[in-house]
C-alpha positions as CSV (number, residue, x, y, z in Angstrom):
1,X,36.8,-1.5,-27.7
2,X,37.3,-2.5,-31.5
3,X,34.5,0.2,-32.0
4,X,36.5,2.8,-30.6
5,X,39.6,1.9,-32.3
6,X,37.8,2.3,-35.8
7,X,35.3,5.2,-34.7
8,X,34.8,7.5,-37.2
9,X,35.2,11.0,-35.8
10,X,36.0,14.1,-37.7
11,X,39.6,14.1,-37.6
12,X,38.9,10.6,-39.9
13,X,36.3,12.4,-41.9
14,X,38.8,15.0,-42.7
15,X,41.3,12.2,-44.0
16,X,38.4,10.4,-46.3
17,X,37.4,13.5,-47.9
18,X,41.4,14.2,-48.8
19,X,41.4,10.7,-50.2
20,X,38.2,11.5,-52.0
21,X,40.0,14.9,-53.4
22,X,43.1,13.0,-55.0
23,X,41.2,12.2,-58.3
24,X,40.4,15.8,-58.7
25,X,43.4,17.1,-58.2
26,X,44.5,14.3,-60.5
27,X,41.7,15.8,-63.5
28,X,42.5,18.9,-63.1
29,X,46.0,18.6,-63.5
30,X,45.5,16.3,-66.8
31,X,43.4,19.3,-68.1
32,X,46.4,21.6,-68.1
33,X,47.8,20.0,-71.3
34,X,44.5,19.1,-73.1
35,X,42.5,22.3,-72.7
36,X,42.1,23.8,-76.2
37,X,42.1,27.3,-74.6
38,X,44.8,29.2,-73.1
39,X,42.1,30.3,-70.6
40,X,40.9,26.7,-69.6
41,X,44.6,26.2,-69.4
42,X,44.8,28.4,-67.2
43,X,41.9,27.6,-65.5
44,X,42.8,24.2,-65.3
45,X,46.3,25.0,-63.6
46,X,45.1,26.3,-60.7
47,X,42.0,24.5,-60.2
48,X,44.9,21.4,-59.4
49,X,46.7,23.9,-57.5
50,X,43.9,25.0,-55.3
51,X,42.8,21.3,-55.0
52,X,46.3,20.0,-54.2
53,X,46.5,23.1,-51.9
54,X,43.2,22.0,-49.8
55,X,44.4,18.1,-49.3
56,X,47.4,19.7,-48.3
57,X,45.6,21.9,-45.7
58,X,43.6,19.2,-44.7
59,X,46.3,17.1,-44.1
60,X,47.6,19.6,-41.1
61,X,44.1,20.3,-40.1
62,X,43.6,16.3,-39.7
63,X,46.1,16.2,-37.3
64,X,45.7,19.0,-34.9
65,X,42.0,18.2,-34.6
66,X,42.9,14.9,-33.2
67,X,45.5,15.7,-31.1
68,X,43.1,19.1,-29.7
69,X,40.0,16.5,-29.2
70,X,42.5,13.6,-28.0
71,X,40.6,12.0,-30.9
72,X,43.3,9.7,-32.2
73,X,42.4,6.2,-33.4
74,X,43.7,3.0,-35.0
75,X,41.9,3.6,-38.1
76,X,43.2,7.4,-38.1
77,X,46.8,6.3,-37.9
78,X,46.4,4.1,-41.2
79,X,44.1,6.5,-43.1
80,X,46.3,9.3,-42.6
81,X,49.8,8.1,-43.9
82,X,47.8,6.5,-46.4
83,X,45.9,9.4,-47.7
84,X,49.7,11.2,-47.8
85,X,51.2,8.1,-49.6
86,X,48.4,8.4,-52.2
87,X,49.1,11.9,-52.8
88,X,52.6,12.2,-53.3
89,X,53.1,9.1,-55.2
90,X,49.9,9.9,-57.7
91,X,51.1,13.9,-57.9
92,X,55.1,13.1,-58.6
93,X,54.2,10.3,-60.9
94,X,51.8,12.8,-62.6
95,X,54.0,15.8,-62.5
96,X,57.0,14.0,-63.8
97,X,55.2,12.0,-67.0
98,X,54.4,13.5,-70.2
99,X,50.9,13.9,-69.6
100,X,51.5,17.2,-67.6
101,X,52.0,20.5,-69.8
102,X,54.9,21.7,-67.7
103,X,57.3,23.2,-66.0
104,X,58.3,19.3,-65.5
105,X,59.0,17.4,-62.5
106,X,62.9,15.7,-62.4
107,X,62.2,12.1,-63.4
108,X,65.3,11.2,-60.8
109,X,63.2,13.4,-57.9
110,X,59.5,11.6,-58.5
111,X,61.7,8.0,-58.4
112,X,63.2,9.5,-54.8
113,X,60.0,10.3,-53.3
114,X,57.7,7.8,-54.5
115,X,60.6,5.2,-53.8
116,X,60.5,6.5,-50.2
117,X,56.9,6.7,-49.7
118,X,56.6,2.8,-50.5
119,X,59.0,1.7,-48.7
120,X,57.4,3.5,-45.8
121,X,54.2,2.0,-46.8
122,X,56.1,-2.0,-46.9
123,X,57.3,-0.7,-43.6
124,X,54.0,0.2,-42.1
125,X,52.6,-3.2,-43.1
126,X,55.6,-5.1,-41.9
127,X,55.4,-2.9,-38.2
128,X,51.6,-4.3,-37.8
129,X,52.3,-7.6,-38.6
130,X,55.1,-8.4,-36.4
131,X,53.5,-5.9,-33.2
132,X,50.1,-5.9,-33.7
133,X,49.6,-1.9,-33.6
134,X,51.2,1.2,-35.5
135,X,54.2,2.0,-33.2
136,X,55.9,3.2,-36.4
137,X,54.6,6.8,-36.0
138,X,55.4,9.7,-38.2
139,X,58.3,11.0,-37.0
140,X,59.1,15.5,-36.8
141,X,61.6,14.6,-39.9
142,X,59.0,13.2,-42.0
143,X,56.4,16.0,-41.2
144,X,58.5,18.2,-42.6
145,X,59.8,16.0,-45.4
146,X,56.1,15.6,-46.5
147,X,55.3,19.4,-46.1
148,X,58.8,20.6,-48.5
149,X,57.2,17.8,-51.0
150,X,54.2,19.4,-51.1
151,X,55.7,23.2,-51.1
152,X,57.8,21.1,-54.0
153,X,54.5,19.8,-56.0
154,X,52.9,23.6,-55.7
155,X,55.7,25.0,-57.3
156,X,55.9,22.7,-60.3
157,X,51.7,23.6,-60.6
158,X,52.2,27.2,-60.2
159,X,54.3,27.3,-63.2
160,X,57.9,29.2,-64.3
161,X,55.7,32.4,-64.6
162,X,55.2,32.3,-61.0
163,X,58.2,29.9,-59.8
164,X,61.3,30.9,-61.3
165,X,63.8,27.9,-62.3
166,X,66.4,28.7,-59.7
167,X,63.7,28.4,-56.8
168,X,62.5,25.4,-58.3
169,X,66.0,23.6,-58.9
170,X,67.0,24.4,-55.2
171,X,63.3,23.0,-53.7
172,X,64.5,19.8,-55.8
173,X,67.8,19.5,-54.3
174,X,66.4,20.2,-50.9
175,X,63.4,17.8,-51.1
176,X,66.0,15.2,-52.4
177,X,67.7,15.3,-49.5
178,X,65.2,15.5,-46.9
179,X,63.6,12.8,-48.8
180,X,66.9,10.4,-48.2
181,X,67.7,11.5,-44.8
182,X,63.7,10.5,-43.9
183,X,63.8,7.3,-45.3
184,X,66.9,6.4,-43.7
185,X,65.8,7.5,-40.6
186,X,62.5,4.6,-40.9
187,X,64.5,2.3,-41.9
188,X,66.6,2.6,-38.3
189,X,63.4,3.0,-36.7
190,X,61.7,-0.3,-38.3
191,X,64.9,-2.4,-37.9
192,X,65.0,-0.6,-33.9
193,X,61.2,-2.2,-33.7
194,X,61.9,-5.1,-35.5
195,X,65.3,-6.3,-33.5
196,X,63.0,-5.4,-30.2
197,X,60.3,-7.3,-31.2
198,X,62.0,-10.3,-31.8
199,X,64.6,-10.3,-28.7
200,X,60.8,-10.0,-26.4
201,X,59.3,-13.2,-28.4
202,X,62.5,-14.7,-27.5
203,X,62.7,-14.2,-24.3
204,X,58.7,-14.6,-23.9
205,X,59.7,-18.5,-25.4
């Protein structure tokens, strides 16, 4: 049984190889800024876009394989948050530093998100601690709060060329919110799991 709960199948396979993509997307997008060409910078632009646009792919096609092939497993369920977590936080950090050649991401936006994402991460942790699983699923809100923060991170790569600054500003505000209104919406579900949890040990005593 502890096999199956750690199988490797290829909905996991899928997940590792995102993870293994996140330093490429990371190179390529350091390039933009110190390629000595305008043609490499170009280049370099969107090589990190296409990269970031596969993980982001991959991250969809992860989860309908599973579901399709009723090939869900423990070990899927903590490599696929993670492999999200890893993304966002490394790609807003990046976007919003000074090592990216622009159009910037919002300093206040990347301290939302990444905020967010670790605090879903503390949560995940806390969840399997106290219960012994991962009931703390992703919920439909933070599905599409991930996939706007994505749509958000491919607009900063494209460029103002491609994504004007009105688009841009409005994904912000949008991601923003979605962003708040997620985390708030774990936090109700951890505290839910956590007040259960201990009101069944109680009465179990």
């Amino acid at each position: 049984m502890a096999a199956e709960r750690v199988r490797l199948n290829w909905p996991n396979r899928i997940t590792l190889a995102r993870m293994l993509l996140i330093p490429a997307f990371l190179i390529a997008a350091l390039q933009v800024k110190q390629a000595p060409t305008e043609g490499l910078v170009t280049f370099a632009r969107w090589s990190a876009f296409a990269v970031f646009f596969l993980v982001a792919v991959g991250d969809a096609a992860d989860g309908v394989l599973a579901r399709r092939r009723n090939a869900q497993t423990e070990l899927g369920a903590l490599l696929d948050p993670a492999a999200d977590k890893m993304l966002m936080i490394s790609a807003y950090v990046l976007l919003a530093s000074q090592r990216w050649a622009g159009p910037p991401m919002p300093g206040w936006v990347s301290v939302i998100v990444v905020s967010r994402d670790v605090f879903i991460a503390l949560a995940f942790v806390f969840v399997r601690l106290i219960t012994g699983g991962f009931p703390l699923g992703v919920s439909r809100l933070g599905k599409v709060c991930t996939t706007l923060q994505m749509v958000t991170v491919l607009a900063v790569i494209a460029g103002e060329d491609v994504i004007g600054t009105d688009l841009r500003m409005g994904l912000f505000g949008v991601t923003v919110v979605l962003t708040v209104l997620s985390g708030v919406n774990y936090m109700y579900r951890a505290r839910y799991l956590f007040v259960n949890q201990g009101s069944s040990a109680s009465r179990r005593a």
